[in-house]
C-alpha positions in Angstrom: 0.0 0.0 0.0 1.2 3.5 -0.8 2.6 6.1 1.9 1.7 9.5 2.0 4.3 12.2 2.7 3.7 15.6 3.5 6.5 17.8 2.4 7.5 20.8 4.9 11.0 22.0 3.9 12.3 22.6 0.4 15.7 22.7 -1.3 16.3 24.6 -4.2 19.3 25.0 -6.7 19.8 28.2 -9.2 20.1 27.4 -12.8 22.6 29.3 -15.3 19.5 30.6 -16.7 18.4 32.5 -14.2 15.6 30.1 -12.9 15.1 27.6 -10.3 14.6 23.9 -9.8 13.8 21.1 -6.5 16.7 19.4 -5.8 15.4 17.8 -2.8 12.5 17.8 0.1 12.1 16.9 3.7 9.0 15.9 5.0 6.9 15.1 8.3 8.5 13.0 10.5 7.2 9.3 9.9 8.7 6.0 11.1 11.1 3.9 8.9 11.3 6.7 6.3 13.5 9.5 5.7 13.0 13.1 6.6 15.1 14.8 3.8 14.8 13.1 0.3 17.4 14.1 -2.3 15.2 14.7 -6.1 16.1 11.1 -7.1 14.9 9.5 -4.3 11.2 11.1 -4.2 11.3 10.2 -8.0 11.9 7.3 -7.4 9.4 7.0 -4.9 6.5 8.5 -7.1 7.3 5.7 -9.8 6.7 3.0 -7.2 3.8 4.9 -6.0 4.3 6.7 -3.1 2.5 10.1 -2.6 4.4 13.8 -2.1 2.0 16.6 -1.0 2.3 19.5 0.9 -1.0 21.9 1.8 -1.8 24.8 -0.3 -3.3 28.5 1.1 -7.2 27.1 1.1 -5.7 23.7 3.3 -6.2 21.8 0.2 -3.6 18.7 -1.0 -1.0 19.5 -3.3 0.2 16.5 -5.0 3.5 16.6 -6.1 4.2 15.0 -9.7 7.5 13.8 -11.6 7.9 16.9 -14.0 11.0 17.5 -16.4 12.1 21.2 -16.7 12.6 22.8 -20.1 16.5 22.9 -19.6 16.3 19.3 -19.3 16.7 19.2 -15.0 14.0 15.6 -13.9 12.7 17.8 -10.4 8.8 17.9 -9.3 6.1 20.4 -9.3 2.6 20.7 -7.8 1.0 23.1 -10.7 0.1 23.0 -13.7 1.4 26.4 -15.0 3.8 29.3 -13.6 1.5 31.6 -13.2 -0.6 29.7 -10.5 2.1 30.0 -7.4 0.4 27.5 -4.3 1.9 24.3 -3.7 5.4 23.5 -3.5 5.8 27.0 -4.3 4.6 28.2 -1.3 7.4 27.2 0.5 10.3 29.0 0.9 13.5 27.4 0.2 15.3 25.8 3.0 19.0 26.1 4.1 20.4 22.4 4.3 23.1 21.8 7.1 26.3 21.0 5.5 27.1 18.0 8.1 26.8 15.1 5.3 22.9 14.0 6.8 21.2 15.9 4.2 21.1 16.0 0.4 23.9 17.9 -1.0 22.0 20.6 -3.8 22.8 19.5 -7.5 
């Protein structure tokens, strides 16, 4: 059966062309799973069907999806468009230690 993760703390990385992409999430504290997921891993994840969502302004689900950027980058989003900012993009990017127990940014 498929486990549900809330994400709560995203990391972001800059692109040369100006824009950004998720490079990895943490999420709600759950036991036997990981808190901080490096980009592969949640894909990963999503293919074996496991569910990423975080909450959006209303307290609506925000499912995150496998999505591949226009430069290329394999990351996830939880909109459809740009212009609709709720979701994933609600929340701000976290600062990762640097102590090796987090992903590193890409």
């Amino acid at each position: 059966m498929p486990q549900a993760f809330q994400i709560v703390r995203v990391e972001r990385s800059i692109t040369n062309w100006g824009h950004r992409h998720v490079t990895a999430i943490g999420t709600d504290t759950k036991p036997g799973s990981p808190e901080d997921w490096p980009i592969a891993s949640v894909l990963s994840a999503l293919a074996a069907g496991e569910i990423f969502y975080t909450i959006t302004g209303f307290g609506d689900p925000a499912f995150a999806r496998p999505y591949r950027c226009m430069c290329g980058f394999e990351t996830i989003r939880t909109t459809p468009s740009d212009e609709n900012k709720d979701g994933l993009e609600r929340i701000a990017t976290e600062e990762w230690e640097e102590d090796g127990s987090t992903p590193a940014p890409f």
